[in-house]
C-alpha positions as a printed Julia matrix, in Angstrom:
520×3 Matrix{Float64}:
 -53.26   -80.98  -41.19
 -50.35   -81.9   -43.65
 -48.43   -85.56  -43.57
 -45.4    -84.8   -42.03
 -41.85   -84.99  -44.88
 -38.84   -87.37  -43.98
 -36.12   -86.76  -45.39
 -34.48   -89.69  -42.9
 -36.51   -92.79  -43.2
 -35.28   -95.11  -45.39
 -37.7    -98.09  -44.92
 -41.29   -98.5   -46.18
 -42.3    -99.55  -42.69
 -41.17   -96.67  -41.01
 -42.75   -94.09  -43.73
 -46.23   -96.23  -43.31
 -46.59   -96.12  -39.58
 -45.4    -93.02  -39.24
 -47.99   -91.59  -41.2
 -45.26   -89.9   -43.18
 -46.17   -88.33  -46.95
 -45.3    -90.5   -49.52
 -45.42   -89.64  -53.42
 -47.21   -93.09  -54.66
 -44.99   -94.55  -57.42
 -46.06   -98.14  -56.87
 -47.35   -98.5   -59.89
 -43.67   -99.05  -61.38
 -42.9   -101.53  -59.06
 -45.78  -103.06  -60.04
 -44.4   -103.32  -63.82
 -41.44  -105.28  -62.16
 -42.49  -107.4   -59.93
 -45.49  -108.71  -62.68
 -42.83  -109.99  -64.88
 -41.89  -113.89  -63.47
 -38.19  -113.82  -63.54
 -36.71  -110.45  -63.55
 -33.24  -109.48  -63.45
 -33.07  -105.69  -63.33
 -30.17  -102.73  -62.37
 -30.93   -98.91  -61.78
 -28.84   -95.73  -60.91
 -29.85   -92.95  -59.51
 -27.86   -90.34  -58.03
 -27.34   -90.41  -53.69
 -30.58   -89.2   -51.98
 -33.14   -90.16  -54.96
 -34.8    -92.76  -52.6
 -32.84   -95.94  -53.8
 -32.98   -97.94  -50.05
 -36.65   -96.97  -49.98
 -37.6    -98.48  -53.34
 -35.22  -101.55  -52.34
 -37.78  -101.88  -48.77
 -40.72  -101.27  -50.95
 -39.97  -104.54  -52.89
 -38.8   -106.43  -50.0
 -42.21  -105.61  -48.41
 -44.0   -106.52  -51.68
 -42.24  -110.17  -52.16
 -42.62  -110.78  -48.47
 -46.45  -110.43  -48.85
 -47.05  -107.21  -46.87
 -50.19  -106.25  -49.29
 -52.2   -103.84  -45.91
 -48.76  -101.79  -45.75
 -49.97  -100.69  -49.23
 -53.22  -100.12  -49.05
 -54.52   -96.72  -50.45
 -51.45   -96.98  -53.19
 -52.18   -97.71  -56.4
 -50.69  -101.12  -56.19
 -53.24  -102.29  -53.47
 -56.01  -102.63  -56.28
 -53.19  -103.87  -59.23
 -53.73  -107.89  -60.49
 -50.79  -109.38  -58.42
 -51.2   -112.44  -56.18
 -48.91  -110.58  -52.99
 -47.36  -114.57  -52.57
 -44.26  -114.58  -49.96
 -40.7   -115.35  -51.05
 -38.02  -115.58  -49.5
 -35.81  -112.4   -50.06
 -32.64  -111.83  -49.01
 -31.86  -108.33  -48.62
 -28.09  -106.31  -48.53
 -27.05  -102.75  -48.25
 -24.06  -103.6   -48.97
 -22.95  -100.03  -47.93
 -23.04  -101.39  -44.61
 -20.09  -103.37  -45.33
 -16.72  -101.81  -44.32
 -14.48  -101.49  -46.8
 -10.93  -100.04  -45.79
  -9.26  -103.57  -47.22
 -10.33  -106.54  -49.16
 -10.17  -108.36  -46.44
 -12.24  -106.2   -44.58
 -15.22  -105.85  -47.28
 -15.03  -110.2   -47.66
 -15.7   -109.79  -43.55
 -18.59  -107.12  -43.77
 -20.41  -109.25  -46.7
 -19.99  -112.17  -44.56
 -22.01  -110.41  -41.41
 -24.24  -109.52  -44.22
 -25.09  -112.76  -45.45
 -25.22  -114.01  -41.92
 -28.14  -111.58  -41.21
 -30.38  -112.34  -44.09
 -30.06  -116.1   -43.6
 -31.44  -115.72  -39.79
 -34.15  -112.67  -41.52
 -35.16  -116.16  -43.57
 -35.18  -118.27  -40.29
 -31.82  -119.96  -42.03
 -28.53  -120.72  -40.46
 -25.47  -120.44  -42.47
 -21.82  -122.88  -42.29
 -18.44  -120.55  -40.95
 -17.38  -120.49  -43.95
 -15.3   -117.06  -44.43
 -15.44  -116.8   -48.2
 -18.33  -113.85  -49.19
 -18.48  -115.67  -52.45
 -19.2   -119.38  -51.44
 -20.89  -118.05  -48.49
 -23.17  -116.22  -51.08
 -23.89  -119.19  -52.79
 -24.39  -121.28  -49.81
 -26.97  -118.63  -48.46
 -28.86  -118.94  -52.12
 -28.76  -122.58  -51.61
 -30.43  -123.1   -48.82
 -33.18  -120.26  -49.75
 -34.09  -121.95  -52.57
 -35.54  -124.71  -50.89
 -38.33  -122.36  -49.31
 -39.38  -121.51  -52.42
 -38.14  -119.21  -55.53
 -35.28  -116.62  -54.46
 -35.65  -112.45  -54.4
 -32.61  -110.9   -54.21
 -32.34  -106.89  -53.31
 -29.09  -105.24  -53.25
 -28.65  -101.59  -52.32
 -25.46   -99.79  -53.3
 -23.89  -102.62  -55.03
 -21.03  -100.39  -56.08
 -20.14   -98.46  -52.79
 -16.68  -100.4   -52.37
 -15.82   -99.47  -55.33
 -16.82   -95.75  -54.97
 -15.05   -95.64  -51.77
 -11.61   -97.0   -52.89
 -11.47   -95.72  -56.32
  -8.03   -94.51  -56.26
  -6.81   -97.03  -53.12
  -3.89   -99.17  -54.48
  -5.7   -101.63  -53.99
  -8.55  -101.23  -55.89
  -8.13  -104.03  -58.21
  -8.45  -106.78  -55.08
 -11.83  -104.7   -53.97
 -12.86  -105.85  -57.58
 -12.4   -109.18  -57.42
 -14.0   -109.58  -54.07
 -17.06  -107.97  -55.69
 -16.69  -109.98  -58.86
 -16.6   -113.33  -56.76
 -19.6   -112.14  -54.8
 -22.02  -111.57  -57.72
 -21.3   -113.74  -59.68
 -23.71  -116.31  -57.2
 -26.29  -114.33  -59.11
 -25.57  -116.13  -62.65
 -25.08  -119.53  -60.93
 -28.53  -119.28  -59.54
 -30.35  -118.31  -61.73
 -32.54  -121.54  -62.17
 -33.39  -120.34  -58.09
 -34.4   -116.89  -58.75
 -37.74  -114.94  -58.99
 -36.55  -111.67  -59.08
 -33.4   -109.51  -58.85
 -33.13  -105.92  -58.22
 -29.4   -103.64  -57.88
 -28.89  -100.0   -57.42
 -26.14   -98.27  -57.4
 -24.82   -94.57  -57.79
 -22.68   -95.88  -60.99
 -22.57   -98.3   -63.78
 -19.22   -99.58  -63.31
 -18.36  -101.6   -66.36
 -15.77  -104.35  -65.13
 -18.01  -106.07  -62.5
 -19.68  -109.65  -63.12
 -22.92  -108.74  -62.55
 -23.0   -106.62  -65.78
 -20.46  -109.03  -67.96
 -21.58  -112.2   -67.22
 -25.38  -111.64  -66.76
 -26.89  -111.87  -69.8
 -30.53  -111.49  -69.27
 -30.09  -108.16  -66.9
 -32.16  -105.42  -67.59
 -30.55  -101.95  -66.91
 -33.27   -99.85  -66.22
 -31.4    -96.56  -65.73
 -32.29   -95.31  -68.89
 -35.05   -95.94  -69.65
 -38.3    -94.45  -70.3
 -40.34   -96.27  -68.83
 -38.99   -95.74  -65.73
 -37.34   -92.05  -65.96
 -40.18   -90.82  -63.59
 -40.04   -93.5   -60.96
 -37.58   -91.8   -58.21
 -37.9    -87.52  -58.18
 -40.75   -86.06  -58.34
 -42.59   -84.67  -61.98
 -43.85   -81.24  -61.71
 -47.13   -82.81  -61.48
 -46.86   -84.7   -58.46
 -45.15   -81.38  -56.66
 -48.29   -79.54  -57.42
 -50.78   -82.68  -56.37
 -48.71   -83.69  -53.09
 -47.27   -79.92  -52.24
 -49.16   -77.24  -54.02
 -50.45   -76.33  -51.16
 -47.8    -76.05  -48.73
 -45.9    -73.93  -51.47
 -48.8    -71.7   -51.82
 -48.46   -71.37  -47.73
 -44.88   -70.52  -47.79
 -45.62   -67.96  -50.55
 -47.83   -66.45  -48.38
 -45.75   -66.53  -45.64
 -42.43   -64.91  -47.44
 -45.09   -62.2   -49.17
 -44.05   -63.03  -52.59
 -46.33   -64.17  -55.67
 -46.99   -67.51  -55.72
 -46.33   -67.77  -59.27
 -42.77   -66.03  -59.37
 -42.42   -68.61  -56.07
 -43.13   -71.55  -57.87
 -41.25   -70.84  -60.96
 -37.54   -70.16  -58.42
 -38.44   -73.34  -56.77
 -38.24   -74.94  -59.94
 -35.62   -73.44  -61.35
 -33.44   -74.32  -58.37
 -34.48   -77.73  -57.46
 -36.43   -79.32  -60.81
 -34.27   -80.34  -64.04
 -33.2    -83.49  -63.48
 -34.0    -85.86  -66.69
 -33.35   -89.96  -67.63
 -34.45   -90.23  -70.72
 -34.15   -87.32  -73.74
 -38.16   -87.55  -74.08
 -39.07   -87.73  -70.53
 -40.36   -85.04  -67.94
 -37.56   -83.5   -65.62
 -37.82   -84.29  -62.0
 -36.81   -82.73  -58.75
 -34.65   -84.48  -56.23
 -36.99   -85.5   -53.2
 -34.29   -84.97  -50.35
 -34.02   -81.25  -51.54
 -37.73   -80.5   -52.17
 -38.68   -82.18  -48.67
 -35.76   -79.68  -46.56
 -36.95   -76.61  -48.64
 -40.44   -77.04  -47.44
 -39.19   -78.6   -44.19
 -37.18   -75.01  -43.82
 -40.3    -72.79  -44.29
 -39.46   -72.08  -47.88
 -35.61   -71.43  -47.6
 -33.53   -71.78  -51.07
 -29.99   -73.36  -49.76
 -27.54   -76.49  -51.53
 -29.62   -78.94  -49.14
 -28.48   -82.04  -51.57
 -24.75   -81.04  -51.17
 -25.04   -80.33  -47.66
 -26.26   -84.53  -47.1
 -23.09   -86.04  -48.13
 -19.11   -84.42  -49.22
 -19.12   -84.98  -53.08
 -15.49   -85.62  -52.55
 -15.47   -88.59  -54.86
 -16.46   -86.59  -58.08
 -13.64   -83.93  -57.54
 -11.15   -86.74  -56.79
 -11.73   -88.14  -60.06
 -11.86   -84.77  -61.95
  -8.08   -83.83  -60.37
  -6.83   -87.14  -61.28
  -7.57   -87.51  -64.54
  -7.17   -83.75  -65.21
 -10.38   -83.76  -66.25
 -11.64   -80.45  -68.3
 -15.21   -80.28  -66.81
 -16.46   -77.77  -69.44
 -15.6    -79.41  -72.57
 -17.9    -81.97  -71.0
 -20.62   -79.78  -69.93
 -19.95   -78.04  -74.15
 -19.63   -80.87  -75.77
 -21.84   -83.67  -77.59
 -20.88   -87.52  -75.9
 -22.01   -90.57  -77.62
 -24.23   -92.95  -76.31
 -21.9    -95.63  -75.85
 -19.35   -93.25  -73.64
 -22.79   -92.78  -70.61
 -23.78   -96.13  -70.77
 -21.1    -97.16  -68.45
 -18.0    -95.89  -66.08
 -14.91   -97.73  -66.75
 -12.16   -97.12  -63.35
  -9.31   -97.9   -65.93
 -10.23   -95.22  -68.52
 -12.32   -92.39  -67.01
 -14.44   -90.56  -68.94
 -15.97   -87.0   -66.85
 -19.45   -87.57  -68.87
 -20.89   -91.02  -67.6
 -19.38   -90.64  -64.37
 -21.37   -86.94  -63.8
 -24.22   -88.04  -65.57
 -24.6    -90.89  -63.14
 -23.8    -89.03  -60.08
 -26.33   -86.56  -60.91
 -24.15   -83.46  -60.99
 -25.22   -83.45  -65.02
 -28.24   -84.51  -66.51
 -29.1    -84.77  -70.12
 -30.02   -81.82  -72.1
 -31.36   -82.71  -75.64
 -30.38   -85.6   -77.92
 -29.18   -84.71  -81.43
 -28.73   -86.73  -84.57
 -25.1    -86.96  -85.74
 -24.47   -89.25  -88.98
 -27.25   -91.34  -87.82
 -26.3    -91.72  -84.67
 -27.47   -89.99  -81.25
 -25.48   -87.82  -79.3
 -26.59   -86.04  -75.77
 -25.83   -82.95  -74.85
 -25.51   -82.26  -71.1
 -26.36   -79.68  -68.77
 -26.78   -79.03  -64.75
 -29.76   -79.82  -63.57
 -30.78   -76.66  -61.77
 -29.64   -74.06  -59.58
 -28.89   -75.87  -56.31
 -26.69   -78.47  -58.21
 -24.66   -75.52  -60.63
 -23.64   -73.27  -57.43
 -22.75   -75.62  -55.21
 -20.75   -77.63  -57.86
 -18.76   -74.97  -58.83
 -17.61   -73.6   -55.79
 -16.48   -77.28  -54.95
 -14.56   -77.23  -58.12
 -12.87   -74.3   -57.18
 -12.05   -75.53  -54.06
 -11.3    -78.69  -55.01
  -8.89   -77.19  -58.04
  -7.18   -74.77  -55.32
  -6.89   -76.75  -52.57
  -8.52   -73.96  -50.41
 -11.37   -74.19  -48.24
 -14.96   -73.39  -49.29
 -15.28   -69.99  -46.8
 -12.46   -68.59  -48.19
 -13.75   -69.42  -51.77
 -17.23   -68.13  -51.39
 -15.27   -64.81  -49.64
 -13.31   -64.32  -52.54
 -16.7    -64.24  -54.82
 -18.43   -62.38  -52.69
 -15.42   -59.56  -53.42
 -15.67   -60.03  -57.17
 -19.71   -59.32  -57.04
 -19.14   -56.71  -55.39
 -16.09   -55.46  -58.26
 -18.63   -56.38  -60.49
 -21.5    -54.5   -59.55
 -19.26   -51.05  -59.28
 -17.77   -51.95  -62.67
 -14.43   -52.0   -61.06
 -12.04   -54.45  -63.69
  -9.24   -53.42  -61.87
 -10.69   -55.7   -58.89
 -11.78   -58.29  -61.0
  -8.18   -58.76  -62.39
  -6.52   -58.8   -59.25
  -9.47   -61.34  -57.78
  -8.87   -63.82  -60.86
  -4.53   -63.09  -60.14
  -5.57   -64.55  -56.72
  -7.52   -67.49  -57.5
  -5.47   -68.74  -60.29
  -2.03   -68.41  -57.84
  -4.13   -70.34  -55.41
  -3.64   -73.6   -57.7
  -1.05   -75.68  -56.39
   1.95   -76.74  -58.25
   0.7    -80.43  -57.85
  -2.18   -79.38  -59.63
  -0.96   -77.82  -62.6
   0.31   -80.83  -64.89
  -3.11   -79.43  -66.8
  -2.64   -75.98  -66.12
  -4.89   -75.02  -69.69
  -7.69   -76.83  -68.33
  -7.47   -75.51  -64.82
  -7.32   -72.13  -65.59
 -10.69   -72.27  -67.68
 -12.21   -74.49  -64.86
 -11.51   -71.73  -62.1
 -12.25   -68.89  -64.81
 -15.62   -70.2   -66.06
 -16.25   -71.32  -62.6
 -15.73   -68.16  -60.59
 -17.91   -66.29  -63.73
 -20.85   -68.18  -63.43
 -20.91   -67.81  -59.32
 -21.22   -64.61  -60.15
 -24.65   -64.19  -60.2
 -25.01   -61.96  -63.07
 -25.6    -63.13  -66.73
 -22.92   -64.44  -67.48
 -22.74   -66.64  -70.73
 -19.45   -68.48  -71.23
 -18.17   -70.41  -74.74
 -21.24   -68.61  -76.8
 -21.42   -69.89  -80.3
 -21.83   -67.8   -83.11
 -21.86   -68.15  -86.72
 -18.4    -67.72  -87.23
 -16.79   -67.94  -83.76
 -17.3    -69.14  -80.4
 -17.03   -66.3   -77.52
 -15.0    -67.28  -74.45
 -17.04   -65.73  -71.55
 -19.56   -63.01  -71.77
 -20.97   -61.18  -68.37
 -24.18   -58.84  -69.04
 -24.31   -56.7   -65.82
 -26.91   -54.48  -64.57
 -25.19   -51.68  -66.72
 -22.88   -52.94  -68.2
 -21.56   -55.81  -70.78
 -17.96   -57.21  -70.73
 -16.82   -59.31  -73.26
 -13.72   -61.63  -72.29
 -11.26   -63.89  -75.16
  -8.23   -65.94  -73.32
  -5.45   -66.85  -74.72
  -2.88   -68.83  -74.26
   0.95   -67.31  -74.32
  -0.46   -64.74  -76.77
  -0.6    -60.87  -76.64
  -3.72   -60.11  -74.86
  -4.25   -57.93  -78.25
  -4.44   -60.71  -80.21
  -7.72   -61.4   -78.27
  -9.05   -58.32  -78.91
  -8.55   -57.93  -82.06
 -10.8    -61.49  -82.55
 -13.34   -60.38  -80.48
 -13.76   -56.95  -83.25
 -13.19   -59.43  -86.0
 -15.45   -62.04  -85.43
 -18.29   -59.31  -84.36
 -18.22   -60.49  -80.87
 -19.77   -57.61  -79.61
 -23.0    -57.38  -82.3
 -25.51   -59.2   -80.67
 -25.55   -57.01  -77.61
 -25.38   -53.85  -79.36
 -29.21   -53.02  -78.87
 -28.65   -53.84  -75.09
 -27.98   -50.19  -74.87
 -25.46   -50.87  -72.23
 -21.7    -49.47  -72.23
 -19.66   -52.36  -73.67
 -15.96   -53.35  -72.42
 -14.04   -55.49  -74.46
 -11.21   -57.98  -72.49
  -8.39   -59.52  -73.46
  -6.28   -62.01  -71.2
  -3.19   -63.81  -71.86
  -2.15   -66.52  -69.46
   1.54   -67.52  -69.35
   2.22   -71.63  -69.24
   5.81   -70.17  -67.65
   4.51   -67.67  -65.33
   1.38   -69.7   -64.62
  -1.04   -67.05  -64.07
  -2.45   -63.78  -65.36
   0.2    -61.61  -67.84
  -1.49   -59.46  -69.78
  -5.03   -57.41  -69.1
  -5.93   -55.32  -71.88
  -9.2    -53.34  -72.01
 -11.17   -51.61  -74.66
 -14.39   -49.59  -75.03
 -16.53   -49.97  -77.95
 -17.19   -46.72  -79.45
């Protein structure tokens, strides 16, 4: 009989006595908590299991060694001594207003003190109140301090007028952190992002950010290795079950849920929340990780800044850019690296210097992204988006261009005028986009020696080969495509090959030219 999966429980406690399956990483929190006085920070994407590794520690500093036993930290040299710990989600803080946020950290603070058997002053100030909490833990002994979604305030209001004041209320809260440090045992914040104009990362200097890092690049997802060990054989089982081979099985559950990577030199992991519903669904592929919270935020930020997603996803970012996301200049990389809608590819060596390349994880995370940034870029719903692709495979499949013009007409008018202050950019969004939900092969910006292809789609039997331009004849696009040898490397395919060329009008704001040509 298998442990049952939770994709719900967010406490150690819970997952213990409810006998649900748990993936032992406790040996990394057992390089943590071992060091005296640390003062760490890690991001993960939503869903990773961030609250759970937050109630693991709280459990560990408050002594709970039998929850643990059978883990690999039950046996590990540590002397399981009780702190006190003081413990906040500080998602559960409203945030609609400043003054609102100050409130909701105040009820916070209010219920650790009484979780430490402390009583706290009325003092309405998060900040002081903070410090007054951190006071008066001290004196039972060196201070733990856990805080979950640190930056969710921030997320929430990141284009609210008035952003700046939600800031400053967070700047005034952690800064208690510095102030006490002579208190503390052992700090621990996670967050979704690094933002890089908040206290706890300017004014702390001996935090550790973890995110990173190698060491830690395995702790939260699971490695290929532990899917195999904890759920080879319930994968085997659905195999069975959907009569398919259980190699080919395990190699499309991996290509749709693994891929995930921290560090350049570090196994890929998969996200837990999707791996536990795909099993939990008797072996059904679906977007589960979109489908647990509106990504909302990401596309925000993309319209806003007009944003040109693939010249993020095609090209090289330094180091410095993903180390941290900056509200006041927004860069796409960090902020989708973070988030998890990117992850990092390969690392190359550029005057000395690294630079990271940057891919989608997998499957689950490419389709559902892009038909979000369709939507998102059109303003239209996701049915009618997914409708509109559904048409185009089906153009595709009968080699009907004449279709596939008039479907790209339609989603390019469907851009509102509001959006179109970047109209370049949005146009190769929704065109690269709406290619790659295609399901076929499709291969957009290919590099060649002496050229970079805009968008090639190898169909069942057929190849097209696509060049945009930009208020240009359409023949001008054609005429690069035979110049540059475009067409070469597929000409052993032994399929027919169709040469494209589109001009797109900056006046007319869509679609003016189609021209088509066969290779002979």
């Amino acid at each position: 009989m298998y442990q049952p999966i939770t994709i719900s429980t967010y406490t150690f406690e819970n997952t213990i006595s409810g006998n649900y399956l748990y993936v032992d990483k406790t040996d990394y929190f057992h390089r943590l908590v071992r060091e005296q006085n640390g003062i760490f920070f890690l991001s993960r994407p939503r869903r990773f299991g961030k609250s759970l590794s937050v109630s693991i520690l709280k459990n560990i500093f408050k002594g709970n060694k039998e929850l643990f036993k059978g883990l690999n930290i039950y046996n590990m040299p540590y002397d399981w001594k009780p702190y006190p710990v003081i413990n906040l989600n500080i998602s559960q803080a409203p945030c609609e207003s400043a003054q609102i946020l100050n409130e909701g950290l105040c009820t916070l603070l209010h219920k650790s003190a009484e979780e430490n058997g402390l009583n706290l002053s009325g003092q309405k100030h998060s900040g002081l109140l903070f410090g007054e909490l951190l006071d008066k833990a001290s004196k039972l002994g060196k201070v733990v301090i856990l805080i979950d979604e640190y930056d969710k305030p921030l997320v929430e209001n990141i284009y609210a007028p008035h952003i700046e004041e939600i800031r400053q209320v967070l700047e005034n809260f952690y800064i208690n952190i510095k102030a006490s440090d002579e208190y503390l045992r052992f700090v621990f914040m996670t967050g979704v992002t690094k933002f890089s104009k908040v206290s706890v990362f300017s004014k702390l200097n001996n935090l550790r950010d973890i995110s990173m890092s190698e060491a830690f690049a395995t702790m939260y997802g699971y490695t290929q290795e532990e899917v195999d060990r904890y759920f080879g054989d319930r994968i085997d089982g659905l195999a069975d079950k959907n009569k398919v081979d259980r190699i080919e099985y395990r190699q499309k559950i991996q290509k749709w849920y693994n891929g995930f990577r921290f560090h350049e030199d570090v196994l890929t992991v998969y996200n837990p929340v999707s791996l536990g519903m795909f099993i939990n669904e008797g072996g059904r592929f679906s977007n589960f990780w979109f489908s647990t919270g509106s990504p909302s935020f990401i596309f925000k930020v993309l319209k806003q800044q007009n944003i040109d997603f693939f010249d993020t996803l095609f090209s090289p970012v330094d180091s410095v850019i993903l180390d941290s996301f900056d509200v006041a200049n927004m860069q796409a990389a960090p902020l989708l690296l973070q988030t998890g809608y990117l992850t990092i590819d390969r690392v190359e060596m550029l005057m000395n210097e690294p630079v990271y390349y940057l891919r989608f994880p997998n499957m689950e995370i490419e389709t559902a992204f892009e038909k979000h940034l369709v939507s998102s870029i059109e303003d239209r719903s996701l049915d009618v988006v997914t409708s509109e692709i559904k048409l185009l495979q089906m153009a595709l499949v009968k080699n009907n261009t004449k279709d596939i013009e008039r479907i790209l007409r339609s989603h390019i008018a469907a851009i509102p005028y509001a959006n179109r202050s970047n109209m370049e950019e949005n146009y190769q969004n929704i065109i690269y986009s709406v290619f790659r939900l295609l399901g076929a092969e499709i291969h957009n910006e290919v590099h060649m020696n002496n050229g970079r292809i805009d968008s090639v789609i190898v169909n069942r039997n057929h190849i097209y080969i696509f060049e945009f331009k930009m208020d240009q004849p359409a023949k001008v696009a054609i005429d690069q495509i035979k110049e540059k040898g475009y067409a070469i490397p597929y000409l052993n395919d032994g399929k027919p090959i169709t040469l494209i060329g589109i001009n797109f009008s900056h006046e007319v704001r869509n679609i003016v030219e189609w021209l088509e040509e066969e290779m002979a």
